[in-house]
PDB file with SEQRES, HELIX, SHEET and CRYST1 records, atoms N, CA, C and O in Angstrom:
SEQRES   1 A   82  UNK UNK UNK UNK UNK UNK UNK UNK UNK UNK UNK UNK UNK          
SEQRES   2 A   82  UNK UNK UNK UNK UNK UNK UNK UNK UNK UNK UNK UNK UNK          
SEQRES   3 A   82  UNK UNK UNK UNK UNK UNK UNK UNK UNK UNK UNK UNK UNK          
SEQRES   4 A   82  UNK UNK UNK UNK UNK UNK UNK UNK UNK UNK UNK UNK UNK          
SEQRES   5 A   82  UNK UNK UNK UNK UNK UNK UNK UNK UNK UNK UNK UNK UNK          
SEQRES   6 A   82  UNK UNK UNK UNK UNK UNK UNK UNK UNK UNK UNK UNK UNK          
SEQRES   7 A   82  UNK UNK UNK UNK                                              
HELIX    1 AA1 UNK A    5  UNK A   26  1                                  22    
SHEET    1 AA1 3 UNK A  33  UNK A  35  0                                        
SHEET    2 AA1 3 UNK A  43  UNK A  49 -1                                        
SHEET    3 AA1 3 UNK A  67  UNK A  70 -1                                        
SHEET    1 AA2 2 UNK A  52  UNK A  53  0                                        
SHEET    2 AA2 2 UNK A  60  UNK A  61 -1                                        
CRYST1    1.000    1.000    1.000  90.00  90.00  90.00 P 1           1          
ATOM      1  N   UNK A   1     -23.733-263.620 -68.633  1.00  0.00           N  
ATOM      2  CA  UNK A   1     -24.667-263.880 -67.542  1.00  0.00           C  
ATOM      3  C   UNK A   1     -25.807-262.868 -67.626  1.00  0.00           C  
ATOM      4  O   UNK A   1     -25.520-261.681 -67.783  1.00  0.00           O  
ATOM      5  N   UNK A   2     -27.094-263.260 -67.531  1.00  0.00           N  
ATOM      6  CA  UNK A   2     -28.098-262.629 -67.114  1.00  0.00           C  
ATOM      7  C   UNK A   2     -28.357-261.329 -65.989  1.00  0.00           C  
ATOM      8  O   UNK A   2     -28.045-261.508 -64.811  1.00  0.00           O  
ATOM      9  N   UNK A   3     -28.826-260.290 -66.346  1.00  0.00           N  
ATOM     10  CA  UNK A   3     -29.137-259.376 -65.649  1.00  0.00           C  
ATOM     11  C   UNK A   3     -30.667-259.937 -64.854  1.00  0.00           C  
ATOM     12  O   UNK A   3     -31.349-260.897 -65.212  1.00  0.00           O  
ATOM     13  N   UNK A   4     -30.951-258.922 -63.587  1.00  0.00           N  
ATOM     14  CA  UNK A   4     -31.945-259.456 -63.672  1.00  0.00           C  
ATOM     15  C   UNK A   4     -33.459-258.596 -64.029  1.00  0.00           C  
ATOM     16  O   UNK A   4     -34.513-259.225 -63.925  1.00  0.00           O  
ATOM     17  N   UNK A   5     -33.475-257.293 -64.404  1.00  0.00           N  
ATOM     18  CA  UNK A   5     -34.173-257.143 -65.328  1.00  0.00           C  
ATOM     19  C   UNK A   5     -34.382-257.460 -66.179  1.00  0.00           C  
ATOM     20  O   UNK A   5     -35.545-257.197 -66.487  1.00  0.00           O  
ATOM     21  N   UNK A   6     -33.561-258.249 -67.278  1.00  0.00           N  
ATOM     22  CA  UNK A   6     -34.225-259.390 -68.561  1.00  0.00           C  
ATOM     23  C   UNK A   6     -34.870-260.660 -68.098  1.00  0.00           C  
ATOM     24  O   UNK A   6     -35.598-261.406 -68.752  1.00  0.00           O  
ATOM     25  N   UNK A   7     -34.425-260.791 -66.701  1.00  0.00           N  
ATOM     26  CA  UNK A   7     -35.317-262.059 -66.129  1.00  0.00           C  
ATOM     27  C   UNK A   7     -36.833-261.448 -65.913  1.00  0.00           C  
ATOM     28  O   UNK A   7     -37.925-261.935 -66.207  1.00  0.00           O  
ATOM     29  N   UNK A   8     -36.629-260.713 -65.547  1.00  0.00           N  
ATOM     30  CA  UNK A   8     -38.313-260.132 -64.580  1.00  0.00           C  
ATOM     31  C   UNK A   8     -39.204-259.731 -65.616  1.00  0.00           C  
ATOM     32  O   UNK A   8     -40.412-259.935 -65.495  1.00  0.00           O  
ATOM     33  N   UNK A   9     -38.518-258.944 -67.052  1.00  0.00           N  
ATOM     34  CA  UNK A   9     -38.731-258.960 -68.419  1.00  0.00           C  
ATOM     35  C   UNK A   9     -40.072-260.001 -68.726  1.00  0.00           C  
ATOM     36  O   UNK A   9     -41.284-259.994 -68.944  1.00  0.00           O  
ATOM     37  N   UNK A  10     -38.877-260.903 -68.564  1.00  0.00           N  
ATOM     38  CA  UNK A  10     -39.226-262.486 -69.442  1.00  0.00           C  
ATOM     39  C   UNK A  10     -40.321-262.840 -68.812  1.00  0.00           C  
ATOM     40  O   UNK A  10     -41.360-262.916 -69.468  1.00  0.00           O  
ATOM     41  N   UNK A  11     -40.329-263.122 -67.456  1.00  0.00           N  
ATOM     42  CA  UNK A  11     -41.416-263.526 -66.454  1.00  0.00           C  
ATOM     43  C   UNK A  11     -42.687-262.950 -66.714  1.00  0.00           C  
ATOM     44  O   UNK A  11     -43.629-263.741 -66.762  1.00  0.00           O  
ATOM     45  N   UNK A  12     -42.929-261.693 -66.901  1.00  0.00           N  
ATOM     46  CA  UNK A  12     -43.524-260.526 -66.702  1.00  0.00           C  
ATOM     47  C   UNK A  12     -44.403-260.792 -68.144  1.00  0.00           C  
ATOM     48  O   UNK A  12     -45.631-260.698 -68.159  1.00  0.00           O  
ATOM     49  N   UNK A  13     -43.576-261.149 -69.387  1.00  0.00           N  
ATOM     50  CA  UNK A  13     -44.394-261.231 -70.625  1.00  0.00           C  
ATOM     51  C   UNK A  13     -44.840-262.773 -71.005  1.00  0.00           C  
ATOM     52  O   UNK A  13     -45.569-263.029 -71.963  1.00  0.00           O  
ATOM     53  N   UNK A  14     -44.232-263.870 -70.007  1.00  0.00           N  
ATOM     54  CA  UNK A  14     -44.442-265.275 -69.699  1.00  0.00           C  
ATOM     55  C   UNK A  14     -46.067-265.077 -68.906  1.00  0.00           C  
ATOM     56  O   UNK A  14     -47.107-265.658 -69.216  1.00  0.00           O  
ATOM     57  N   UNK A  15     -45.901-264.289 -68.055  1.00  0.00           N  
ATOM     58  CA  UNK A  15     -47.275-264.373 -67.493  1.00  0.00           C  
ATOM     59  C   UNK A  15     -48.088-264.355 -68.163  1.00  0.00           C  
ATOM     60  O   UNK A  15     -48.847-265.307 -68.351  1.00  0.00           O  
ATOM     61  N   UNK A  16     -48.169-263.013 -68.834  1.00  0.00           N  
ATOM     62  CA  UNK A  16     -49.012-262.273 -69.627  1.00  0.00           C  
ATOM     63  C   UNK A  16     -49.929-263.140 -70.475  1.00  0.00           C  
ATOM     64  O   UNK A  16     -51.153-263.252 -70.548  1.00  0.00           O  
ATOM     65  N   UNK A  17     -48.677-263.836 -71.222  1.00  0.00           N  
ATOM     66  CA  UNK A  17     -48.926-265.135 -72.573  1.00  0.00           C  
ATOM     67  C   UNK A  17     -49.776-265.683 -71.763  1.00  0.00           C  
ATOM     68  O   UNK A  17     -50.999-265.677 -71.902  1.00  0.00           O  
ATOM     69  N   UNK A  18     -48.803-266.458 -70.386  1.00  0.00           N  
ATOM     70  CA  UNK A  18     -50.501-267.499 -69.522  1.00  0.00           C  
ATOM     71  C   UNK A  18     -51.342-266.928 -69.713  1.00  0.00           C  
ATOM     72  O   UNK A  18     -52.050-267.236 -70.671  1.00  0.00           O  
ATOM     73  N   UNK A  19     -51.614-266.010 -69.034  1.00  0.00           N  
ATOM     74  CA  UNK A  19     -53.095-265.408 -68.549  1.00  0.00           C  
ATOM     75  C   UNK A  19     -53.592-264.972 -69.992  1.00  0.00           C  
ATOM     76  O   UNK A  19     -54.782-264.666 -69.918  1.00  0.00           O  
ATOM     77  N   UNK A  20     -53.274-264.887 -70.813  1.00  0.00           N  
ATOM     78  CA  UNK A  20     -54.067-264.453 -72.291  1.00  0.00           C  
ATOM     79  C   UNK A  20     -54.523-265.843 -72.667  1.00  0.00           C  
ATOM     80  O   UNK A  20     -55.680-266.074 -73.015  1.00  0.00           O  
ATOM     81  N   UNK A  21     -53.771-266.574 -72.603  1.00  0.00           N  
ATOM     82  CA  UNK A  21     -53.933-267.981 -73.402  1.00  0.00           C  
ATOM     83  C   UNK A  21     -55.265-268.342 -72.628  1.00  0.00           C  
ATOM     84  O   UNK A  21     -56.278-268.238 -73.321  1.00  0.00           O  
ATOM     85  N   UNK A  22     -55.465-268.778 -71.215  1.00  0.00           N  
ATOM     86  CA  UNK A  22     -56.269-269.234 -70.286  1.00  0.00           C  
ATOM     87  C   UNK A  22     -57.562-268.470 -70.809  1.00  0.00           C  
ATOM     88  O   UNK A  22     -58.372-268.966 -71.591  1.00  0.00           O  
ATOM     89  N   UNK A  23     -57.648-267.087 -70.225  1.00  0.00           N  
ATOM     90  CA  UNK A  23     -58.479-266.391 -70.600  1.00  0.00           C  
ATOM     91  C   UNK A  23     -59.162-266.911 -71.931  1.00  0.00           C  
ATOM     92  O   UNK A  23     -60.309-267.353 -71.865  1.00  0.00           O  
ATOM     93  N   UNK A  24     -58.620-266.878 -72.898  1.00  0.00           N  
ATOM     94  CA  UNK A  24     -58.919-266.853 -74.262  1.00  0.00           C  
ATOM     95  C   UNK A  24     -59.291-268.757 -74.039  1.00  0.00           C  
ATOM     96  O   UNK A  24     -59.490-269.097 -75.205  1.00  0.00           O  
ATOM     97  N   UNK A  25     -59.406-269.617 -73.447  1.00  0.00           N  
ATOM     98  CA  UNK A  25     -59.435-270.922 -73.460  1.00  0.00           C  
ATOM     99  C   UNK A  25     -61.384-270.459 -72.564  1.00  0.00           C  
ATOM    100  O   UNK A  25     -62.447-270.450 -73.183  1.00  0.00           O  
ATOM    101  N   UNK A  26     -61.201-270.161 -71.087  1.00  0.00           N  
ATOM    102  CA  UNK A  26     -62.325-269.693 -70.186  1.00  0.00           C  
ATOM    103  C   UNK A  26     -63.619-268.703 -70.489  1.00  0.00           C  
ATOM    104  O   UNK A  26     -64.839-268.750 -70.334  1.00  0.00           O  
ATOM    105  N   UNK A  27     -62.742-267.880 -70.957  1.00  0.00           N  
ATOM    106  CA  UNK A  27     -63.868-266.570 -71.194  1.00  0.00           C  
ATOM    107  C   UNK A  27     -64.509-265.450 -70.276  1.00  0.00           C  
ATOM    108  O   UNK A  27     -65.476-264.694 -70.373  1.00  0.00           O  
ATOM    109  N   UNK A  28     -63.132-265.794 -68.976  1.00  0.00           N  
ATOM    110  CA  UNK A  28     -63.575-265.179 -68.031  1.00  0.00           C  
ATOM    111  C   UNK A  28     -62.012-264.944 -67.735  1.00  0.00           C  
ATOM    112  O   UNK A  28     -61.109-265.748 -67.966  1.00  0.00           O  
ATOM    113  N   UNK A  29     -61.858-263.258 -66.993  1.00  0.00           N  
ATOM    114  CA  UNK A  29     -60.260-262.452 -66.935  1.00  0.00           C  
ATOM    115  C   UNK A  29     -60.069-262.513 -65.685  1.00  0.00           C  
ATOM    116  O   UNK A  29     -60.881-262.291 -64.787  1.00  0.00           O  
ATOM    117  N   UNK A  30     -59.020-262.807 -65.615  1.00  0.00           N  
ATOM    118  CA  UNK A  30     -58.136-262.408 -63.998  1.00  0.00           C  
ATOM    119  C   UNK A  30     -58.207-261.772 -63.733  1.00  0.00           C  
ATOM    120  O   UNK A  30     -58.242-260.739 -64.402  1.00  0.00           O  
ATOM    121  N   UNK A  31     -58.304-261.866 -62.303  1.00  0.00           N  
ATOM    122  CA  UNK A  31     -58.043-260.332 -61.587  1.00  0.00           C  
ATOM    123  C   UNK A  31     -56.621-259.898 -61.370  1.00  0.00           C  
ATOM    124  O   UNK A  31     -55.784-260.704 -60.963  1.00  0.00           O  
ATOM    125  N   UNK A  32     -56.371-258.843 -61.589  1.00  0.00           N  
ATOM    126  CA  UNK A  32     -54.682-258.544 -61.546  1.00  0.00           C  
ATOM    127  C   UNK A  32     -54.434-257.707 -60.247  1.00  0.00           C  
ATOM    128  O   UNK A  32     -55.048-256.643 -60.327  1.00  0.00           O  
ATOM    129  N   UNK A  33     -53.846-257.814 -59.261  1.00  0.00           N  
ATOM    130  CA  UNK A  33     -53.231-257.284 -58.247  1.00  0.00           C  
ATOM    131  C   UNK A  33     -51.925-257.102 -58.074  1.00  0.00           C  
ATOM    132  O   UNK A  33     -51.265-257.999 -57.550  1.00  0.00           O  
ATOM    133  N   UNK A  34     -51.357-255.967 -58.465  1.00  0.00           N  
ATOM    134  CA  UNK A  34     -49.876-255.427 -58.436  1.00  0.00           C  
ATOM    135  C   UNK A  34     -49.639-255.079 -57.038  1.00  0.00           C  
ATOM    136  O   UNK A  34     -50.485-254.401 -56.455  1.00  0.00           O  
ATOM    137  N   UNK A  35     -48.210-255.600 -56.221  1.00  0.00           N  
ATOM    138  CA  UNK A  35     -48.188-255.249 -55.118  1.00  0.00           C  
ATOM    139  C   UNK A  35     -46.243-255.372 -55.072  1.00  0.00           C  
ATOM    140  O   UNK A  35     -45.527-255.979 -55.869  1.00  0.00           O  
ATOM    141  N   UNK A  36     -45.860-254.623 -53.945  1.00  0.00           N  
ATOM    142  CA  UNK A  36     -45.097-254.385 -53.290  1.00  0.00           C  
ATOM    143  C   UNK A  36     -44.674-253.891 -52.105  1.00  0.00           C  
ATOM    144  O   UNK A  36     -45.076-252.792 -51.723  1.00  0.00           O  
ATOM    145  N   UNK A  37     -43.701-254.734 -51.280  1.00  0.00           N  
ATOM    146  CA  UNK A  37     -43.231-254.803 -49.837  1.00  0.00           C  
ATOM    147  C   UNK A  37     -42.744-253.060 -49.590  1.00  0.00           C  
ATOM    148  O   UNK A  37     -41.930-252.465 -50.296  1.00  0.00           O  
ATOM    149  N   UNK A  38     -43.537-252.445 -48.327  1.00  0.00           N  
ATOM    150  CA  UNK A  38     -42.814-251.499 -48.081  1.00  0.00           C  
ATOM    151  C   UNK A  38     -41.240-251.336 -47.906  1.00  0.00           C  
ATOM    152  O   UNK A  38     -40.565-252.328 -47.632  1.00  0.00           O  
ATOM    153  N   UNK A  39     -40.645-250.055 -48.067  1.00  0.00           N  
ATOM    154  CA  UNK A  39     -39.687-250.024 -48.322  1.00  0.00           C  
ATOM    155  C   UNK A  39     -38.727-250.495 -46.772  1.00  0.00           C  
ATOM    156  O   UNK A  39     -37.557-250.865 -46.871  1.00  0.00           O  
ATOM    157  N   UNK A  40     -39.427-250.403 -45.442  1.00  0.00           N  
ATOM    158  CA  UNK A  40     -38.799-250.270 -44.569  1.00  0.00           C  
ATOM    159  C   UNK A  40     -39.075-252.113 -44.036  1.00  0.00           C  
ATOM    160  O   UNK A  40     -38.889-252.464 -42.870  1.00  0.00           O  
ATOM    161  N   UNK A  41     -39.485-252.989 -45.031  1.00  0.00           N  
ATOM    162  CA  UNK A  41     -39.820-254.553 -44.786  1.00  0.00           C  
ATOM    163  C   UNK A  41     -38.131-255.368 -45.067  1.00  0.00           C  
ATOM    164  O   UNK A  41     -37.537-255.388 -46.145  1.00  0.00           O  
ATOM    165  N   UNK A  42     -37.855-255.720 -44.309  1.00  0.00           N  
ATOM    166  CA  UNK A  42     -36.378-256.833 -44.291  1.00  0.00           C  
ATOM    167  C   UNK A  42     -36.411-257.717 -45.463  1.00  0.00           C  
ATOM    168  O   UNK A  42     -35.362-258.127 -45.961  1.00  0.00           O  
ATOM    169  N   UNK A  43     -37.619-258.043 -45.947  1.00  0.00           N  
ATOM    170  CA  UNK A  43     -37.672-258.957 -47.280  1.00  0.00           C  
ATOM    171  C   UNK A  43     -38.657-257.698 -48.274  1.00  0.00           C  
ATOM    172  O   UNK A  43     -39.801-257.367 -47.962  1.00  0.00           O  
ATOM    173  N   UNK A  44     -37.923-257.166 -49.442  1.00  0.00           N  
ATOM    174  CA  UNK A  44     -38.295-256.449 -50.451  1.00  0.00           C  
ATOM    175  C   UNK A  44     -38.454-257.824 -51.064  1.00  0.00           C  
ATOM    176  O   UNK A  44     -38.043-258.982 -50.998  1.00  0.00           O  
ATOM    177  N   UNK A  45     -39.844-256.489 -52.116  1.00  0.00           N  
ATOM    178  CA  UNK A  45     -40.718-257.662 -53.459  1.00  0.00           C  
ATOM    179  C   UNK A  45     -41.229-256.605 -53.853  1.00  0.00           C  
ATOM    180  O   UNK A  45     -41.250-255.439 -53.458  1.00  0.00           O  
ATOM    181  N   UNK A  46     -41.855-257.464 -55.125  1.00  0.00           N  
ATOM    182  CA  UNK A  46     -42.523-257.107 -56.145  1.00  0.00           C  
ATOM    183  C   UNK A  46     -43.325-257.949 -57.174  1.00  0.00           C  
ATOM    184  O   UNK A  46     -42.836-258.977 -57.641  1.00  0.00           O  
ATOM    185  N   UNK A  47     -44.196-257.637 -57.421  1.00  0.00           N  
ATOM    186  CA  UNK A  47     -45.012-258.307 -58.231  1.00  0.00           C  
ATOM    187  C   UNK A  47     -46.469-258.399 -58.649  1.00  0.00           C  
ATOM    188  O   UNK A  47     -47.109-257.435 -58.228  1.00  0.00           O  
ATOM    189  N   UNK A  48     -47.029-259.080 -59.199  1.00  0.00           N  
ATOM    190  CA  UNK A  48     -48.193-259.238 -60.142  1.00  0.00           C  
ATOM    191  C   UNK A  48     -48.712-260.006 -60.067  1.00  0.00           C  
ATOM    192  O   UNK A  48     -48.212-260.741 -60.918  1.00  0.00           O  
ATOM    193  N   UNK A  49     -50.019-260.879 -59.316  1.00  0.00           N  
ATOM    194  CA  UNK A  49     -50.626-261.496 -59.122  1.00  0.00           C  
ATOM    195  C   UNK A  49     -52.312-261.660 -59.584  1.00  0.00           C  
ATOM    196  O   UNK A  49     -53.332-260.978 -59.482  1.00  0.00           O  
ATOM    197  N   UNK A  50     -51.942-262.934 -60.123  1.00  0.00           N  
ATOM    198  CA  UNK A  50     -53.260-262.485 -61.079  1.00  0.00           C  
ATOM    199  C   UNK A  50     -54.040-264.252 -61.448  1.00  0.00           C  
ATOM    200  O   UNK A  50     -53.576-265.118 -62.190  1.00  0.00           O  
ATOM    201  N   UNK A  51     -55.579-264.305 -60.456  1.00  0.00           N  
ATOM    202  CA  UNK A  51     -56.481-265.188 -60.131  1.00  0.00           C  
ATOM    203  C   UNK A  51     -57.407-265.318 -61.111  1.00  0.00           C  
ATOM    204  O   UNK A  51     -57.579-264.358 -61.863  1.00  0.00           O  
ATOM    205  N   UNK A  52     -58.061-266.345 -61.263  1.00  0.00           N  
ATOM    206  CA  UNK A  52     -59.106-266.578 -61.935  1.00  0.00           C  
ATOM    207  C   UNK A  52     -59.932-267.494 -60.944  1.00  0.00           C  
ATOM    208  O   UNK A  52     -59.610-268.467 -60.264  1.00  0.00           O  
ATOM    209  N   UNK A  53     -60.691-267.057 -61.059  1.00  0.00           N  
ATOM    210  CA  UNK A  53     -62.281-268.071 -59.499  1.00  0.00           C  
ATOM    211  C   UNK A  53     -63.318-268.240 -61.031  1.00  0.00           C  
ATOM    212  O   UNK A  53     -63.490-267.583 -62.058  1.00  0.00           O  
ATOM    213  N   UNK A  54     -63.910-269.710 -60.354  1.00  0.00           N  
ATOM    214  CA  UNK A  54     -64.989-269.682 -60.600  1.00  0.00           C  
ATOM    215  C   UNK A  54     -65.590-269.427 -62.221  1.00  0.00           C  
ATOM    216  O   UNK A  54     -66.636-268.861 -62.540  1.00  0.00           O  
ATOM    217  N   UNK A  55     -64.392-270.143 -63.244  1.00  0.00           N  
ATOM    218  CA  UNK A  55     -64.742-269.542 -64.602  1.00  0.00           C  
ATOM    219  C   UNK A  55     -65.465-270.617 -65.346  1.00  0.00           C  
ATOM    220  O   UNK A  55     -66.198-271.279 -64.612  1.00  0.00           O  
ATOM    221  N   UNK A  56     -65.461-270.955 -66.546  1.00  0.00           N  
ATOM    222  CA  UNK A  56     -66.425-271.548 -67.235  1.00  0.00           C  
ATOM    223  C   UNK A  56     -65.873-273.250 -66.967  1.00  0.00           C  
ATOM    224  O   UNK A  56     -66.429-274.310 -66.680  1.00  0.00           O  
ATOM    225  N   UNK A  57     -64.545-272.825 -67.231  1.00  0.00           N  
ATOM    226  CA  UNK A  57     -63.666-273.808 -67.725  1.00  0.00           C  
ATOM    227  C   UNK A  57     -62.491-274.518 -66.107  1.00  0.00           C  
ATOM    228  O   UNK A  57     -62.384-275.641 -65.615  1.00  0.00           O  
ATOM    229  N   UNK A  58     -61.926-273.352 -65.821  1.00  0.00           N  
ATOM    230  CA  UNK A  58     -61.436-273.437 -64.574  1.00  0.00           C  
ATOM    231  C   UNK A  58     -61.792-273.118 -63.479  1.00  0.00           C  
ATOM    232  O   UNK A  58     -61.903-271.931 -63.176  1.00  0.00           O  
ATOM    233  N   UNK A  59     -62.115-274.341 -62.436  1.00  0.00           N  
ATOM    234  CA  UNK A  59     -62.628-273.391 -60.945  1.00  0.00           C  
ATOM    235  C   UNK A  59     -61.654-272.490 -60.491  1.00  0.00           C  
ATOM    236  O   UNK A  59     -61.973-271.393 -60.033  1.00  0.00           O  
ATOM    237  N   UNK A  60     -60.218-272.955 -60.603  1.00  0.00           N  
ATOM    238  CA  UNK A  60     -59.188-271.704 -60.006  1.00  0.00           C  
ATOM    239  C   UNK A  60     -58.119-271.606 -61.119  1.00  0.00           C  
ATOM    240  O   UNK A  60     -58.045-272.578 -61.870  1.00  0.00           O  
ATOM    241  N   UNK A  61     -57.327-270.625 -61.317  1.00  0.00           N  
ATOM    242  CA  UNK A  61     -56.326-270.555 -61.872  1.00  0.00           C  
ATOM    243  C   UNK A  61     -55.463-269.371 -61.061  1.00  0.00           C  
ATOM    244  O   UNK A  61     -56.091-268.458 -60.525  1.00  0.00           O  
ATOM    245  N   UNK A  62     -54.006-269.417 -60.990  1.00  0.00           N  
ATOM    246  CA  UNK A  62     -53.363-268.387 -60.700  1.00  0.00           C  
ATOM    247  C   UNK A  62     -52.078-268.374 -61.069  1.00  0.00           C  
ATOM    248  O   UNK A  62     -51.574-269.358 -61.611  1.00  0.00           O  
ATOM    249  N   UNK A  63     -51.324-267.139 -60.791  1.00  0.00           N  
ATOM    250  CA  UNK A  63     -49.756-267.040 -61.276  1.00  0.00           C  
ATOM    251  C   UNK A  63     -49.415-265.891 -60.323  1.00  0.00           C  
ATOM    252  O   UNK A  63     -50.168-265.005 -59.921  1.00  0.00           O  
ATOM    253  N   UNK A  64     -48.144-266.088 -60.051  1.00  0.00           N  
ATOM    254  CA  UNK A  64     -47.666-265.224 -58.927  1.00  0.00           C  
ATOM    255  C   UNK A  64     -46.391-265.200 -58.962  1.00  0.00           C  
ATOM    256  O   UNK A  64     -45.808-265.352 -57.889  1.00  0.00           O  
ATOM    257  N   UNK A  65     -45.668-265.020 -60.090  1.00  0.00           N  
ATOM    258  CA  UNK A  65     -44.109-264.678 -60.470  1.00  0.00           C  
ATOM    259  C   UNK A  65     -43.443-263.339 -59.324  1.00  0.00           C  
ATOM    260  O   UNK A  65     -44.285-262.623 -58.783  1.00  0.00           O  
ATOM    261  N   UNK A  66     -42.888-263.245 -59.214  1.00  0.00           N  
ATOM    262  CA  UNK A  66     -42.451-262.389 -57.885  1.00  0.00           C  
ATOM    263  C   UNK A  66     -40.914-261.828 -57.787  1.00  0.00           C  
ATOM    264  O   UNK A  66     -40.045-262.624 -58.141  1.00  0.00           O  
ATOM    265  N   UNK A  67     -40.519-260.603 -57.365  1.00  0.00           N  
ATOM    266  CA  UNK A  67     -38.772-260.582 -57.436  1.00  0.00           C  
ATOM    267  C   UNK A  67     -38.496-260.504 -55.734  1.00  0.00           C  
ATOM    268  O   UNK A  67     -39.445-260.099 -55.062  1.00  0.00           O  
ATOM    269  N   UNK A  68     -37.410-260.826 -55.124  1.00  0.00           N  
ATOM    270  CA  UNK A  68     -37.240-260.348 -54.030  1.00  0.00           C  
ATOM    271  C   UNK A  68     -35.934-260.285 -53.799  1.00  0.00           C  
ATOM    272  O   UNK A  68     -35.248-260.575 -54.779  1.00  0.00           O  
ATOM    273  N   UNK A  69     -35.142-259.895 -52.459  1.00  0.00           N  
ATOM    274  CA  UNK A  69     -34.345-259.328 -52.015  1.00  0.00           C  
ATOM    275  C   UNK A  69     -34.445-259.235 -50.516  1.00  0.00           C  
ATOM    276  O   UNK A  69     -35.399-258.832 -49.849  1.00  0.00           O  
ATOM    277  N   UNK A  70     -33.209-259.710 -50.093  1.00  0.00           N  
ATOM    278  CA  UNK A  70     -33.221-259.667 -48.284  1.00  0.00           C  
ATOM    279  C   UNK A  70     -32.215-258.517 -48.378  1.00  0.00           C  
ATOM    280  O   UNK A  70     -31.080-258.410 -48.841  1.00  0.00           O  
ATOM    281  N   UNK A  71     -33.324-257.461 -47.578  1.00  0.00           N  
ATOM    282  CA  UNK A  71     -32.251-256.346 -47.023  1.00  0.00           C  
ATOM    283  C   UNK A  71     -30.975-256.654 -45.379  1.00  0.00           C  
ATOM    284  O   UNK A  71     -31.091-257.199 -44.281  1.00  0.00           O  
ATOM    285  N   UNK A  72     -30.232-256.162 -45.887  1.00  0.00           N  
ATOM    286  CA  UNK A  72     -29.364-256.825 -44.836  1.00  0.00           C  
ATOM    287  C   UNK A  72     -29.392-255.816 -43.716  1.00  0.00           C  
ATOM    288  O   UNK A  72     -29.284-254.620 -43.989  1.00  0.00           O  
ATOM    289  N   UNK A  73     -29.522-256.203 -42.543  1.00  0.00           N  
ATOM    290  CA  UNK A  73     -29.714-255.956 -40.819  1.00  0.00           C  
ATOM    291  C   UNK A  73     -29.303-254.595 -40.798  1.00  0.00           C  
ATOM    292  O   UNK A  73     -30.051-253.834 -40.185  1.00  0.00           O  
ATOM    293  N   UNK A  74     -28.217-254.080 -41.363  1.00  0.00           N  
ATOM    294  CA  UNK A  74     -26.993-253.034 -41.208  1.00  0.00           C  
ATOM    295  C   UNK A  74     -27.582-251.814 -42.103  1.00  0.00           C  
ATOM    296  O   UNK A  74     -27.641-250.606 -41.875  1.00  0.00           O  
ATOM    297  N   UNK A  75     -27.964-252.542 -43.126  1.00  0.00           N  
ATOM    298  CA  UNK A  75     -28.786-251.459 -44.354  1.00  0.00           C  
ATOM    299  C   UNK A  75     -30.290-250.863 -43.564  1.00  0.00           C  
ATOM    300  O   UNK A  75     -30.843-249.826 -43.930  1.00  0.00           O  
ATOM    301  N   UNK A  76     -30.726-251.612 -42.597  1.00  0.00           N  
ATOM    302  CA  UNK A  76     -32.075-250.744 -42.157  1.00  0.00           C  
ATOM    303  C   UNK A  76     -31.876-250.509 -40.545  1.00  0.00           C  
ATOM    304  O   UNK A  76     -32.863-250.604 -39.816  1.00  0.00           O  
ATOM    305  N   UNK A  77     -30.423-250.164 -39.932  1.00  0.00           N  
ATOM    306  CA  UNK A  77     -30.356-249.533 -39.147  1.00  0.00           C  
ATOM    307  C   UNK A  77     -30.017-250.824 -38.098  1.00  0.00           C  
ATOM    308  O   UNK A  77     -29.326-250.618 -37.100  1.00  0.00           O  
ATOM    309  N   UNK A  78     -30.549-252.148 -38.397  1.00  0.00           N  
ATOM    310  CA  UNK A  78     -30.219-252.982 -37.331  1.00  0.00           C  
ATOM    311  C   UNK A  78     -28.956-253.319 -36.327  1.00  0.00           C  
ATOM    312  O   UNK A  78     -28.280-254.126 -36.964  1.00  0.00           O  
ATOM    313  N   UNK A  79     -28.564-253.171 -35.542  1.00  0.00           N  
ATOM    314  CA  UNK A  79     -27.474-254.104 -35.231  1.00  0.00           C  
ATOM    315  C   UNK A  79     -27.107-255.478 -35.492  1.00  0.00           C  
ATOM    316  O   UNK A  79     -27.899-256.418 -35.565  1.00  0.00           O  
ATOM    317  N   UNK A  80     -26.001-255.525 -35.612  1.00  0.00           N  
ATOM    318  CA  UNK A  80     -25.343-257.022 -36.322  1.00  0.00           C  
ATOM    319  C   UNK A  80     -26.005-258.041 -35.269  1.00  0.00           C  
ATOM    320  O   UNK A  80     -26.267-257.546 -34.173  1.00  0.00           O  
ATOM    321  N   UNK A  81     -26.326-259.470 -35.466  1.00  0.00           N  
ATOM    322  CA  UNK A  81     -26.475-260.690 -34.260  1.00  0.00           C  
ATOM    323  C   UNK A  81     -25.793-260.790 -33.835  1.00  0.00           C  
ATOM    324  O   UNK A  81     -24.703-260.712 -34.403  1.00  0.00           O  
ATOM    325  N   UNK A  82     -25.911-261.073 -32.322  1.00  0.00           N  
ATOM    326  CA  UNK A  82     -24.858-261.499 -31.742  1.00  0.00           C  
ATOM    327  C   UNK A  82     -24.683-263.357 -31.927  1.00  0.00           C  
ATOM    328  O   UNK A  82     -23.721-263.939 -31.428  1.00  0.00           O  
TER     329      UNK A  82                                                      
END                                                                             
């Protein structure tokens, strides 16, 4: 079975390929925006987001591969539901 760092791996150099390929099709580069959920957010993430506006070839392009994780109630101090 898969870990999931060889997934996020894979994703991560899957993008890449898109956005090179596109690029190299347009002639115009994405913008890349790396972001992540503060640590004290109930839904953790991560990821790489990366647009193209307005290019020769494509009016839009984007990719937004992403990891996440629900922190559970108990782990950030919450009380259980009733």
């Amino acid at each position: 079975m898969f870990g999931v760092n060889p997934v996020r791996l894979y994703l991560a150099d899957l993008q890449q390929r898109i956005t090179s390929s596109i690029e190299s099709i347009d002639g115009t580069p994405f913008l890349v925006d790396a972001w992540s959920k503060a640590p004290d957010e109930p839904l953790q993430g991560q990821g790489v987001t990366c647009i193209l506006e307005n290019g020769s070839v494509f009016e839009r392009a984007g990719l937004r591969p992403f990891a996440c994780a629900r922190v559970s109630p108990a782990a950030i101090g919450d009380p259980a539901p009733t």
